[in-house]
N, C-alpha and C positions, 0 to 999 in steps of 0.2 A: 376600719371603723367597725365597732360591735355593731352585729343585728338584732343583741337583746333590746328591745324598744323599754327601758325603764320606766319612762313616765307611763307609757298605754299598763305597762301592768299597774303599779301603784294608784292609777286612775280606777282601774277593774277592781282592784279589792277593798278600794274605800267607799263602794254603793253598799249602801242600804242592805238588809236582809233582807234575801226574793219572795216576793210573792210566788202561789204555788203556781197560777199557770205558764210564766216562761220556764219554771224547774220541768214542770211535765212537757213542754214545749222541746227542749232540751234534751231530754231522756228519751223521746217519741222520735227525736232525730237519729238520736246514737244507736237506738235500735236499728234502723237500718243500716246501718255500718257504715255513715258518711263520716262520722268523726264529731266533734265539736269544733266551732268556732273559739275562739279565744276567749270569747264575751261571756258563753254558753260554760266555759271551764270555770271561770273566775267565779259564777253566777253559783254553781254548783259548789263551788270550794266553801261556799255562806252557807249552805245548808244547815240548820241545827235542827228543825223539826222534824221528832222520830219518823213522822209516817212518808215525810219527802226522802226521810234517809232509808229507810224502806225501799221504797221506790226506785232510789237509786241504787242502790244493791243488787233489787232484781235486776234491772236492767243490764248492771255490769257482768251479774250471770248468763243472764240471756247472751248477751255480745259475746261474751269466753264461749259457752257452748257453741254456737253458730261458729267462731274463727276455730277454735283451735282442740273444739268437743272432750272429753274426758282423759287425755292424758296431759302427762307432765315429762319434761325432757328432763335431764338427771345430769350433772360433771362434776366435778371436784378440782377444786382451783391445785395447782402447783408452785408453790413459794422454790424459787430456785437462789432469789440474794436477797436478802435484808439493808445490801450495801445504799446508802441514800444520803444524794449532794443538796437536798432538799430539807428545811426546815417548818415542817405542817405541826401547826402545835397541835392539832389533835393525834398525831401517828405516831405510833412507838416504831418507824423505821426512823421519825426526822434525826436530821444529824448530831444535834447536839446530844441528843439521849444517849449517856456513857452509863445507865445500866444495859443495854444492849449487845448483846452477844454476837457481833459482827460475821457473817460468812456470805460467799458466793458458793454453790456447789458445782463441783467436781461435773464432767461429760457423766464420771462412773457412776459417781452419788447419786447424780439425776437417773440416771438408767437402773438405779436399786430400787428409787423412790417410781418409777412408773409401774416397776414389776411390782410393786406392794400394791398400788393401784388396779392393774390390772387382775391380778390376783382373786380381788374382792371383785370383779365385773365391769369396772369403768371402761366406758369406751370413747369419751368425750374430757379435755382436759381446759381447764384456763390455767397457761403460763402466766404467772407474777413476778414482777421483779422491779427492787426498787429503782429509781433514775439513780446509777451510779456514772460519773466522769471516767472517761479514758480513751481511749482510740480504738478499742478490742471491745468495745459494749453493745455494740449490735452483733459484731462477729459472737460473742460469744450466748447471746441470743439468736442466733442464727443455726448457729451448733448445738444448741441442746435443742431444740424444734425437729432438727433431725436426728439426734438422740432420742428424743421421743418416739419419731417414727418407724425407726428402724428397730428399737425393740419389742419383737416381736417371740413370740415361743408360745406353738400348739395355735391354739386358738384364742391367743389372749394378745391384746394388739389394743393402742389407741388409734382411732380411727378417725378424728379431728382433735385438729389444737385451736381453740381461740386463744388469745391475747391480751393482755391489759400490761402494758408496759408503757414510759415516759413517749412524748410526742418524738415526732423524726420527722426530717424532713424530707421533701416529695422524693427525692433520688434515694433515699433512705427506704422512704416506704414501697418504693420500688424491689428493692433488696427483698422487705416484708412480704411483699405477694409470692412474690417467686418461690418462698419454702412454703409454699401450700397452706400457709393458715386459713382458717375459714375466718372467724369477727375479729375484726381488733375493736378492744374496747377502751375507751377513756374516758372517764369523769371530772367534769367540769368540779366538782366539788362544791364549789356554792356560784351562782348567778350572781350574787350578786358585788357586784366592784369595791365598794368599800368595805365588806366581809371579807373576800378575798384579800386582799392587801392586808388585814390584821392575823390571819389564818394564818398567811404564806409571806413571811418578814424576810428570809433568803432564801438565796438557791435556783435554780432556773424555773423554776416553777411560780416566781413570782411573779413570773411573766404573763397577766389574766388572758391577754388578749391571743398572745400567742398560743397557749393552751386551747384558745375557745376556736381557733381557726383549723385546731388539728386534724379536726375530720374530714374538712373543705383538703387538704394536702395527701391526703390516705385516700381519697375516693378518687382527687385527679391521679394519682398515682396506682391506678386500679384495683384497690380492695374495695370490692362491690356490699359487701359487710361490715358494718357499722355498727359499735352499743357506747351508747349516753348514757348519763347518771349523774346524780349528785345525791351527796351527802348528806341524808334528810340532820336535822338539830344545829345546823351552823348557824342558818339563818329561816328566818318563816315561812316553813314548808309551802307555805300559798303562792309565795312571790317562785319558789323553788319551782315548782310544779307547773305555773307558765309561762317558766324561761326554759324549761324541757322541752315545753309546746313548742316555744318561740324557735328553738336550736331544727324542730325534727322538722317545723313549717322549712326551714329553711337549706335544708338539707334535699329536700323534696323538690323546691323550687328549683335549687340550684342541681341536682343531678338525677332528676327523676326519679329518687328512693331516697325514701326515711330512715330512719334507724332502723337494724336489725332487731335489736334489742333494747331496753333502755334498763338500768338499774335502780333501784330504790335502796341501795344501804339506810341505817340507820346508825348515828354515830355511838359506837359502843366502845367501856374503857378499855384502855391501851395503856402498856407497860412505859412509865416516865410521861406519862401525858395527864395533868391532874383536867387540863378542859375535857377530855375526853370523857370522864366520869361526872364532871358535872355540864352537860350540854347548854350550851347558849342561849339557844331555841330548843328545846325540847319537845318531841314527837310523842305524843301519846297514841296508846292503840289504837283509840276508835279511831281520831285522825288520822293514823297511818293506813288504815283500812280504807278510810274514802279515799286519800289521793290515789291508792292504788287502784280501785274502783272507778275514781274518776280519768285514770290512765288509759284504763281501758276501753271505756269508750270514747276518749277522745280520738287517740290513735289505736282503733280496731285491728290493725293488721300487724303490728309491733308486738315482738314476745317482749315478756315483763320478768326478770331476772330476781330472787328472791335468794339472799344468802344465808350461810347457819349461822347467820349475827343474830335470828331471830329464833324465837322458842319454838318446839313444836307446835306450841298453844298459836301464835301466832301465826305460824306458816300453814296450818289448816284451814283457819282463818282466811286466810289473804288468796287458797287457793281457789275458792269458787270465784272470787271477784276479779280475778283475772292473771294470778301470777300464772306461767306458763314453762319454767324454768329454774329450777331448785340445784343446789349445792347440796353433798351429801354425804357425809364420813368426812368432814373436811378437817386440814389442818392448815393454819395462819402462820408456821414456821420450815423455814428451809433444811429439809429435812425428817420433815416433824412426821411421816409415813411410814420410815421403815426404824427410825430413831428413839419417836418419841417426841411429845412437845418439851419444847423447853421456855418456862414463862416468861425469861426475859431475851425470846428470839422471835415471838409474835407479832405481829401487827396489830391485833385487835382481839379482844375476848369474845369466844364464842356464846349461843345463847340455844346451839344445837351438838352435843358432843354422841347423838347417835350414831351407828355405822352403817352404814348403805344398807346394807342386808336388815335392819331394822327400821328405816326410813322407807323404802320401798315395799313391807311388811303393811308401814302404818297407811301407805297410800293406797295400798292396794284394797284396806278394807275399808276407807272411805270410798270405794267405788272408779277411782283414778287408774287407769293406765301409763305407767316408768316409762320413760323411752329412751334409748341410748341412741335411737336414730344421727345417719348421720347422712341418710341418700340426698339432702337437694344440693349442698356442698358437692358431694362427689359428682353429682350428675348436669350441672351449672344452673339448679336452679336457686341462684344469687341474685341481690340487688332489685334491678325492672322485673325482671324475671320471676322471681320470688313473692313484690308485691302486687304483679299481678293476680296471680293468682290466690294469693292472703285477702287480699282485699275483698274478694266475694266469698270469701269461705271456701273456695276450690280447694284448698292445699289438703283440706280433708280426706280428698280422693288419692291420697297419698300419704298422707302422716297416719293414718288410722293400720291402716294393714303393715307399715315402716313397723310402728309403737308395739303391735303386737307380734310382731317379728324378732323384734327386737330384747322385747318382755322375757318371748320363751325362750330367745337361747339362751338369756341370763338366769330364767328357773333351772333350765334344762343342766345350766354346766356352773353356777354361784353360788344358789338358794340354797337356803337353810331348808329343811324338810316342810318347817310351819308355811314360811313361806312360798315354797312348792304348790301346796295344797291348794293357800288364799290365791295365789296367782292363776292357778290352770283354770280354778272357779271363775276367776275373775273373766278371764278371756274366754271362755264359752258361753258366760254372759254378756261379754261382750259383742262377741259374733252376730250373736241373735240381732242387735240391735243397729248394724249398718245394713244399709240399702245393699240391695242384692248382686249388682255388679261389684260395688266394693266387696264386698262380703265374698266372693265368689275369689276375688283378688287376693285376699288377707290369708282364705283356707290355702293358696296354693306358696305361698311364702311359709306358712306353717306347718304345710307337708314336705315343704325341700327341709326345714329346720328337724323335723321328726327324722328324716333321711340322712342325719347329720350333716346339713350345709352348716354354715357360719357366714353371716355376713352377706342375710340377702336382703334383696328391695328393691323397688319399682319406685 
């Protein structure tokens, strides 16, 4: 049985426009980092007067600074097969699409396409790959994870792989933990049940229900690391946004932690997919801007995933309100790093075609510290673990000194000269402005990196 409760949202979003005092009622709660109620989301989602939206903006700033204070964690997803038993009409992997240029890559391919990554500074990956049928499709997800790992040369190394691949089952995701990934991520795609069923017409993937339990099967199977998502423009983002709530309330019930992360794609064109260019529901800015806003103070301790579907323009945007985790120099084709894209091997068109060393330029002089971090993974702080400490802002005492540790080996052995410069700036004024014991912690991970370490953290 789904825990999406249908009717309680559709009943939420058919009151009235709020009045101001339960909005400010609402925003005065999420400031303290308890979250929102359901009631309180839905309540927020009606907002249209500027100065409540105001309001709620700040607020969603406020809450980002207190959880997760001035930096941004940095990966680049990894397209390894485009091969897909799945029929998504908005995705240029679905199956029928015969302009698509079909490949799985090679152990070697893959280990070309990390050293191209590496190269530029990555230290954090999302493996992709479509749900393809066969007997050897987790094995050969299994094998390139450790393909990943193992290439390594000098000081250039990924040092976490998360995940977004088809659901598996619990002795499956069993397999899964065991090669070290840190989040497995999977997207619901739309909440809602009769969406889904015109979306998704074949393919195992038409399966709502079984998709929606994937997490519940990954967690008892011990990946303490979770990210949810759906694809904002399938259906109305309002209904989307508190079946997110609904999923992370329940995840929480069920295994005492929420999402790691949660996604907000927004559906953008794809090669052979004409819905994908004209969106069903379609997301406009400002709107995408509050649910993100509104993400964030619902669920405070939850990093918020922002990919290059979206423009610069937009992704500076969305960064004060709470995105906490950006995609960057990416490519949507298998291969497409050390090859070249090729337009009919994508999954979706980009709406960010900068390259790391230009993205981490831009963030660095909006005042933002890059992080490649990757200490709570290594050190188990996962899942309970994790959101304990999220949940008060503690993690700060830890991500702040990771982030700038992190920052300088990537000036010290990446950077562009410009960038060089913006960054050292950056992190001295950085310094200045954490409390003294951390501050004290940050300089001494910054003098083993002067010392030539690689790869330190507390």
């Amino acid at each position: 049985m789904s825990f999406i409760n249908i009717h309680q949202i559709q009943s939420a979003l058919a009151q009235p426009s709020p009045d101001p005092g339960p909005v400010r009622d609402a925003l005065a709660r999420a400031r303290t980092l308890q979250g929102l109620e359901p009631e309180q989301a839905a309540l927020l989602s009606r907002v249209t007067d500027p100065q409540l939206l105001g309001e709620l903006f700040a607020a969603a700033r406020a809450v980002k600074e207190t959880i997760y204070g001035k930096r941004l964690v940095l990966f680049a997803p990894l397209y390894i097969s485009n091969r897909c038993q799945n029929e998504c009409l908005y995705c240029g992997f679905r199956s029928a699409n015969a302009d698509m240029h079909r490949m799985s890559l090679s152990q070697e391919q893959i280990a070309d396409e990390v050293r191209c990554l590496t190269a530029a500074g990555h230290k954090r990956l999302l493996l992709v790959a479509g749900e393809h049928a066969g007997p050897d499709s987790l094995s050969y997800i299994l094998d390139a994870i450790a393909t990943i790992y193992e290439c390594r040369e000098a000081d250039r190394e990924i040092r976490r792989v998360n995940v977004n691949i088809a659901p598996l089952e619990t002795d499956e995701f069993r397999q899964l933990a065991a090669s070290r990934i840190g989040t497995y991520q999977l997207f619901q795609e739309t909440y809602h049940p009769q969406t889904y069923a015109r979306m998704h017409p074949a393919g195992p993937k038409a399966d709502y229900l079984r998709r929606l339990m994937t997490m519940h099967r990954a967690m008892q199977a011990g990946i303490n690391d979770v990210g949810i998502g759906a694809l904002f423009g399938l259906h109305d983002w309002r209904f989307e946004l508190l079946a997110l709530l609904q999923h992370a309330r329940e995840l929480e019930k069920t295994f005492g932690a929420g999402p790691h992360t949660i996604s907000v794609p927004r559906l953008e064109p794809a090669s052979g997919s004409a819905l994908a260019t004209h969106p069903p529901a379609a997301v406009s800015d400002d709107d995408f801007l509050k649910l993100i806003a509104i993400l964030r103070l619902a669920v405070p301790y939850t990093g918020i995933i922002l990919s290059t579907r979206e423009t610069p323009e937009v992704r500076r945007a969305a960064f004060a309100l709470g995105v906490s985790q950006i995609s960057a120099g990416s490519r949507t084709t298998p291969g497409g790093y050390g090859h070249g894209d090729d337009e009919n091997s994508g999954q979706f068109s980009l709406g960010d075609h900068r390259s790391l060393d230009e993205v981490i330029r831009d963030i660095a002089h909006l005042g933002y510290i890059p992080s490649f971090c990757t200490a709570c993974y290594r050190l188990g702080r996962t899942g309970r673990d994790f959101m304990d400490l999220a949940r008060p802002g503690a993690i700060k005492s830890h991500c702040d000194p990771n982030a700038l540790a992190t920052f300088q080996e990537y000036l010290d052995r990446f950077a562009s000269e410009e960038t060089r410069r913006t960054g050292r700036a950056l992190i001295a004024q950085h310094l200045l402005a954490l409390d003294s014991s951390v501050r004290s912690i940050a300089r001494g991970l910054l003098e083993r990196i002067a010392a030539g370490e690689t790869d330190v953290y507390c």
